[in-house]
Every structure is written in structure tokens, then in C-alpha cells.
MMTF fields as JSON, N, C-alpha, C and O atoms, coordinates in Angstrom:
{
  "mmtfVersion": "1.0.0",
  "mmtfProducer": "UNKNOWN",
  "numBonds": 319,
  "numAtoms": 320,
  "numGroups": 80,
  "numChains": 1,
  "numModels": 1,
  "chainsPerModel": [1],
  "groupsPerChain": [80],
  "chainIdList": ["A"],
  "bondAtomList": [4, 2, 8, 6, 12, 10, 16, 14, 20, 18, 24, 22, 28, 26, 32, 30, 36, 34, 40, 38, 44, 42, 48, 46, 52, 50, 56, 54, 60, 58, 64, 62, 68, 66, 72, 70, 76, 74, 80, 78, 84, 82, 88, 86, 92, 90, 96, 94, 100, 98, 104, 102, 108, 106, 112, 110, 116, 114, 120, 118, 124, 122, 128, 126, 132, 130, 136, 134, 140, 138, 144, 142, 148, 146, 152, 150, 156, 154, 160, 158, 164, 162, 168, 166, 172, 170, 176, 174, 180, 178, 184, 182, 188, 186, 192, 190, 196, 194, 200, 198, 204, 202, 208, 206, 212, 210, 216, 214, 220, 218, 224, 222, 228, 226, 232, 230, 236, 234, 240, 238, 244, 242, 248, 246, 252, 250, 256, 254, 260, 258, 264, 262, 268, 266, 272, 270, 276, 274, 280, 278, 284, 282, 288, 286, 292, 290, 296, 294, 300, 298, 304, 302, 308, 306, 312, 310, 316, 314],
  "bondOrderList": [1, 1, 1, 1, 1, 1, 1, 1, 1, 1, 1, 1, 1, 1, 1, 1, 1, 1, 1, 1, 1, 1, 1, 1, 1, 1, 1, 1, 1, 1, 1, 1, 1, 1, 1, 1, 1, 1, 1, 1, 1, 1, 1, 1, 1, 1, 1, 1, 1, 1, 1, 1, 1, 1, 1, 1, 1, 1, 1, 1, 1, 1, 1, 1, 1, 1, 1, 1, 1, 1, 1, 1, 1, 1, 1, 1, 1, 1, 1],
  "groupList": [{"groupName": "UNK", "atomNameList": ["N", "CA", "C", "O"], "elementList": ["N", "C", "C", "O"], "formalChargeList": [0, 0, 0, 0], "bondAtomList": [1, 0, 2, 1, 3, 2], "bondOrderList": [1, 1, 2], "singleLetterCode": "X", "chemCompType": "L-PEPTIDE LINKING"}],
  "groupTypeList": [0, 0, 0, 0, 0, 0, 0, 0, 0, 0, 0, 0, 0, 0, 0, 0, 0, 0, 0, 0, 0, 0, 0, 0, 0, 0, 0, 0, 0, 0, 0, 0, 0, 0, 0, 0, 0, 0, 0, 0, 0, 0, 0, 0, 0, 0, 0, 0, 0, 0, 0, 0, 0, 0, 0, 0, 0, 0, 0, 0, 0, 0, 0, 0, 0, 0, 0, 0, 0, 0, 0, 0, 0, 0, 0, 0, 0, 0, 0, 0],
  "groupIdList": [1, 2, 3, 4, 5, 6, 7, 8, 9, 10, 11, 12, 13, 14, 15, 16, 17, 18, 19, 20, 21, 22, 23, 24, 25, 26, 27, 28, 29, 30, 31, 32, 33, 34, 35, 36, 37, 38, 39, 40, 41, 42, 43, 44, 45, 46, 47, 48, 49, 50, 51, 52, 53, 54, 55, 56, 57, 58, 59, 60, 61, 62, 63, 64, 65, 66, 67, 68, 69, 70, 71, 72, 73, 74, 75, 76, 77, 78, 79, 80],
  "secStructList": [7, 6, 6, 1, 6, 6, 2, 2, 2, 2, 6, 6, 6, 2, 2, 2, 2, 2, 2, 2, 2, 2, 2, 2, 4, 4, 4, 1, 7, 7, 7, 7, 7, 7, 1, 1, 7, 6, 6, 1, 6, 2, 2, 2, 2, 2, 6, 7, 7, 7, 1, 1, 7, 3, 3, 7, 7, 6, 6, 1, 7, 7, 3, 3, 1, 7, 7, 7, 6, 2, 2, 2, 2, 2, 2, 2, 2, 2, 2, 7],
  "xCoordList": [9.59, 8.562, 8.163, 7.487, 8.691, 8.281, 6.677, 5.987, 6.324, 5.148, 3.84, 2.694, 4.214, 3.574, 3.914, 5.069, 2.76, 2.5, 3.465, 4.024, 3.637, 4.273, 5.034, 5.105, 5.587, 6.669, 7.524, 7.674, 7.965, 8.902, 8.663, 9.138, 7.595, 6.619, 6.363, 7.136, 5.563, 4.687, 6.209, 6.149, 7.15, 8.496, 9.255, 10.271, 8.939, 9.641, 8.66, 8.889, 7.446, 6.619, 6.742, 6.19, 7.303, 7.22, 8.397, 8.023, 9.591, 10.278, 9.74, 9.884, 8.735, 8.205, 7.192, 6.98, 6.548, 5.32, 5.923, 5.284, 7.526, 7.714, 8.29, 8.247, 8.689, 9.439, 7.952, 7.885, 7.038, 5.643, 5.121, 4.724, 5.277, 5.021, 6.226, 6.0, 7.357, 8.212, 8.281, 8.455, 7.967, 8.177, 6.436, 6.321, 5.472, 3.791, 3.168, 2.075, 4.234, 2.95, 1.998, 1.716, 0.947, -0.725, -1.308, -2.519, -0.639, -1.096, -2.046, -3.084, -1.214, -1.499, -1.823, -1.039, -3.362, -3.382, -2.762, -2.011, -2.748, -2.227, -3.235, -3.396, -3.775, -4.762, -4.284, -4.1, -4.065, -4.107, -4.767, -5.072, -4.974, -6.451, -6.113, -5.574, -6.402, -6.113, -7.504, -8.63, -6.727, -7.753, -8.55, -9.419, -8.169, -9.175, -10.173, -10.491, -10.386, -11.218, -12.123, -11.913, -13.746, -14.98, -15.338, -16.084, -14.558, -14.886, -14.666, -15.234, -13.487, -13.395, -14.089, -14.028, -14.699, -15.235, -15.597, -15.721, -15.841, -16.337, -14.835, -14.346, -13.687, -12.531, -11.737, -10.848, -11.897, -11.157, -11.621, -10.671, -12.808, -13.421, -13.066, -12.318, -13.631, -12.979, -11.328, -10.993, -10.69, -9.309, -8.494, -7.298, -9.518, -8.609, -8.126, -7.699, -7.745, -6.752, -6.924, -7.883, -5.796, -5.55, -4.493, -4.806, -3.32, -2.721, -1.358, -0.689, -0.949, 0.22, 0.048, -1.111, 0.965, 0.771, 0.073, 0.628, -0.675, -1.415, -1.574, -1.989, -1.168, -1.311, -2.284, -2.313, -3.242, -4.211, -3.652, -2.735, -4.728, -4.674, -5.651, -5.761, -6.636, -7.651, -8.496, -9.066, -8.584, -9.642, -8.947, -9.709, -7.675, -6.805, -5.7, -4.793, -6.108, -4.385, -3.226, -2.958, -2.496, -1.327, -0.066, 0.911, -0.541, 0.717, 0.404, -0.541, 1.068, 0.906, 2.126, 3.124, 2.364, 3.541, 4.545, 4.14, 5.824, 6.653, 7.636, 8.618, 6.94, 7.456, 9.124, 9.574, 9.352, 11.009, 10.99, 10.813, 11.161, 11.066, 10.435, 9.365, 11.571, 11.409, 10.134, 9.63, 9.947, 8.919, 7.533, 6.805, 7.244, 6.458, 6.135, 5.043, 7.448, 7.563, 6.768, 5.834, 7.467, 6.72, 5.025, 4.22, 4.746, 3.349, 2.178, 1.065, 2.924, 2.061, 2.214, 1.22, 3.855, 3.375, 3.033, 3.357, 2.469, 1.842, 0.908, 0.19, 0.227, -1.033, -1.557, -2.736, -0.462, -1.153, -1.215, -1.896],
  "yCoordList": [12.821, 11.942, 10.864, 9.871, 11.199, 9.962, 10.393, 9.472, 10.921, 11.548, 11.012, 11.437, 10.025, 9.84, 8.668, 8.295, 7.77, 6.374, 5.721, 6.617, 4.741, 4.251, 5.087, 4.577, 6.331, 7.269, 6.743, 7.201, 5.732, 4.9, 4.12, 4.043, 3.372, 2.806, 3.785, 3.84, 4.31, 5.714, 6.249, 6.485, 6.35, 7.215, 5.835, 6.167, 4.684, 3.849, 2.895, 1.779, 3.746, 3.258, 4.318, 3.996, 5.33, 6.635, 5.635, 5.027, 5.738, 4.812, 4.069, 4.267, 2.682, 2.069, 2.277, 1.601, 3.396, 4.202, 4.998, 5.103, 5.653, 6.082, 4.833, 5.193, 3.769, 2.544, 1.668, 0.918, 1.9, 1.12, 1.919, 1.482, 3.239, 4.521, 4.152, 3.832, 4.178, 3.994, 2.774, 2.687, 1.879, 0.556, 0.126, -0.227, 0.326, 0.437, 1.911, 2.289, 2.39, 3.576, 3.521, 2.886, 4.04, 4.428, 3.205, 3.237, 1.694, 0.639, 0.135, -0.512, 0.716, 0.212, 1.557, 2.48, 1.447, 2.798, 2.834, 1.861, 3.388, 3.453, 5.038, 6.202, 3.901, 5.11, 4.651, 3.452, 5.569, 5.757, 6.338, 7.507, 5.269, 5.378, 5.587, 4.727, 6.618, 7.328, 6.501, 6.488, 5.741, 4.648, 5.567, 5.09, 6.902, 7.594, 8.487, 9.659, 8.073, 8.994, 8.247, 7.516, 8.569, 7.494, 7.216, 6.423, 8.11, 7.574, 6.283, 5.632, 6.004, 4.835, 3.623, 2.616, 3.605, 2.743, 1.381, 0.573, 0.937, -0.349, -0.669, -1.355, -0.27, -1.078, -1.209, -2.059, -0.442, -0.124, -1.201, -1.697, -1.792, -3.073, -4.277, -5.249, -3.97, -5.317, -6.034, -7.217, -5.057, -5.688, -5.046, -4.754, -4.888, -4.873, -3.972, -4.058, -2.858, -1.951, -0.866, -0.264, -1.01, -0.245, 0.913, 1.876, 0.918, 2.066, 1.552, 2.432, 0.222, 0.014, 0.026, 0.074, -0.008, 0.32, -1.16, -2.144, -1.387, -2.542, -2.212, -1.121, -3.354, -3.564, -4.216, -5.424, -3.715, -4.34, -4.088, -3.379, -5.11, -5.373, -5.978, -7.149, -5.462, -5.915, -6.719, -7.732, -6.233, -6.574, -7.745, -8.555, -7.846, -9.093, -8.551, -8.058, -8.873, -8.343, -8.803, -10.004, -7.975, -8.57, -8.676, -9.425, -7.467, -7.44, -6.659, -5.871, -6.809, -6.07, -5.302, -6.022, -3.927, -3.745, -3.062, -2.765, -2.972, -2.69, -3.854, -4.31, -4.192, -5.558, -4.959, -3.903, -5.77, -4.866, -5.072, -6.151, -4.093, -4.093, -5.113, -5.078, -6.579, -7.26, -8.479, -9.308, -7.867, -9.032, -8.445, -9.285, -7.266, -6.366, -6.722, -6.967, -6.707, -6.888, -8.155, -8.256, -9.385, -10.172, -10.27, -10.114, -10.505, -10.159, -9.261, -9.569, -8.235, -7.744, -8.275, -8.732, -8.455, -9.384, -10.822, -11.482, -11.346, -12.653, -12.261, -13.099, -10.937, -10.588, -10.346, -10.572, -9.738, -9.144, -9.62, -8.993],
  "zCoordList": [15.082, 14.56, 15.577, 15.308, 16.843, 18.018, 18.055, 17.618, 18.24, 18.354, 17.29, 17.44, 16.216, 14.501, 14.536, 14.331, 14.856, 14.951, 13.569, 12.937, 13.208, 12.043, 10.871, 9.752, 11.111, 10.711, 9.451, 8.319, 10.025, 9.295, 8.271, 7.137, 9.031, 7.917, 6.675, 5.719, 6.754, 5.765, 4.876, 3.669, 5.44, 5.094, 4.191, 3.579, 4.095, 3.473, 2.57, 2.105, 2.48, 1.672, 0.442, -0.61, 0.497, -0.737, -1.961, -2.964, -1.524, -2.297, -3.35, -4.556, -2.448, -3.134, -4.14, -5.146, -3.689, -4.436, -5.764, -6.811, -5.517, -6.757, -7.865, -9.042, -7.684, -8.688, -9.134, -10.108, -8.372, -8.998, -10.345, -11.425, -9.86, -11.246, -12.152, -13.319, -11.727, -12.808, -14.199, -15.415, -12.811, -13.582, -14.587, -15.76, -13.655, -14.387, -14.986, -15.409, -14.814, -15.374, -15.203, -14.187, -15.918, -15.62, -15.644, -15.422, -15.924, -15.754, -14.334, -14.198, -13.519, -12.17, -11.405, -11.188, -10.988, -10.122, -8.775, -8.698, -7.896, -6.592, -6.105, -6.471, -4.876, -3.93, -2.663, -2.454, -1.774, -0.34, 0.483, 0.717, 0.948, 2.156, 3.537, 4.234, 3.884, 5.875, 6.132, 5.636, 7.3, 7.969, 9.055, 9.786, 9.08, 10.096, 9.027, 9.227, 8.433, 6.798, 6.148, 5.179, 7.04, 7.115, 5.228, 4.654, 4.811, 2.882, 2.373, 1.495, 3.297, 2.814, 3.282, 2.577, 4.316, 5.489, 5.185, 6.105, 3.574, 3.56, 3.253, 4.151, 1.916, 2.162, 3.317, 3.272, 4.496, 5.282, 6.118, 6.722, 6.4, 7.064, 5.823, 5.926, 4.999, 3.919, 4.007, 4.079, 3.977, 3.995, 5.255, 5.269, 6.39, 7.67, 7.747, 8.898, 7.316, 7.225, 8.907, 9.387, 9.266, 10.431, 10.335, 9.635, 10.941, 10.995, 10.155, 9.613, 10.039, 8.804, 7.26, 6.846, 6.447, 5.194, 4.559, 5.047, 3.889, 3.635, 1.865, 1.472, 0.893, -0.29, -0.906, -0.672, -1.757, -2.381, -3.769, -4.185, -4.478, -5.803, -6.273, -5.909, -7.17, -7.82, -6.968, -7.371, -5.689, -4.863, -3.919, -3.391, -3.716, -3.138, -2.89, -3.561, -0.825, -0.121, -0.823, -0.802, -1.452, -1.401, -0.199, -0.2, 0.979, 1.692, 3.065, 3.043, 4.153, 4.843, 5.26, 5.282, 5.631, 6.17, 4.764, 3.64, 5.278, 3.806, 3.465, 4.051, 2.185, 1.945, 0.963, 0.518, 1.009, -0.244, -2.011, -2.577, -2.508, -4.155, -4.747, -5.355, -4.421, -4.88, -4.823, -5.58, -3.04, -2.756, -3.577, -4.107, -3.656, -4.402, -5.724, -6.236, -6.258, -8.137, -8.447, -9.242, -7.449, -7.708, -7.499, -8.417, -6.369, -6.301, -7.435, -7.861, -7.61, -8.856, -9.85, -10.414, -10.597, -11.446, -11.442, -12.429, -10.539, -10.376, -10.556, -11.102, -10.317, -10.331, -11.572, -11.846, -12.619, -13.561, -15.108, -15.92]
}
């Protein structure tokens, strides 16, 4: 995986992606956006998004990077 820009990143973001389903259910959607995939092109200029994992929420970064469970839990529910 030397070869696959942020590997690690992407690989320690699944974790987090399955305990957001667990814990919100269909409450909270979750979409992922490939920053090389012109569909997305206006959020992808709106909230910066480059090649790390980047968290939105109802139209407001919450995060950049892989933040841990907890820093997560909170943030959404501050959010929601």
C-alpha cells in the first residue's frame, strides 16, 4: 500500500464509518466523495476537500483527518 496516497487514513476511517451506522442508524446519512470524481465539484471546492478524509455535517466541517470515536460522538452530537 506504499504506492496509495493516505492508505491508512481511508483504512482507519471504515471503523469509524461502521459505529456511526451502529450508533445513528438511518438518522445520519454518510456519503463519500473521491476528490478525483468531477460530480462532486462544487462540495469538493466548498469544503476544501483534497486527498484526506474530511467530515461534514449538515453543511458544516466538522473535521479533518481521522479524528477518534470519541472526538466524533461528540461533534455530531453537538450537532444534532
Amino acid at each position: 500500500m506504499k504506492s496509495f496516497p493516505q492508505a491508512a487514513a481511508r483504512e482507519a476511517a471504515g471503523p469509524l464509518l461502521v459505529k456511526l451506522r451502529e450508533r445513528y442508524g438511518d438518522s445520519v446519512e454518510v456519503n463519500i466523495y473521491d476528490p478525483r470524481c468531477c460530480i462532486w465539484f462544487f462540495d469538493l471546492v466548498r469544503f476544501n476537500i483534497r486527498a484526506e478524509p474530511t467530515w461534514v455535517l449538515d453543511g458544516k466541517l466538522l473535521w479533518r483527518g481521522i479524528p477518534s470515536w470519541d472526538e466524533l460522538q461528540e461533534k455530531i452530537d453537538g450537532s444534532l
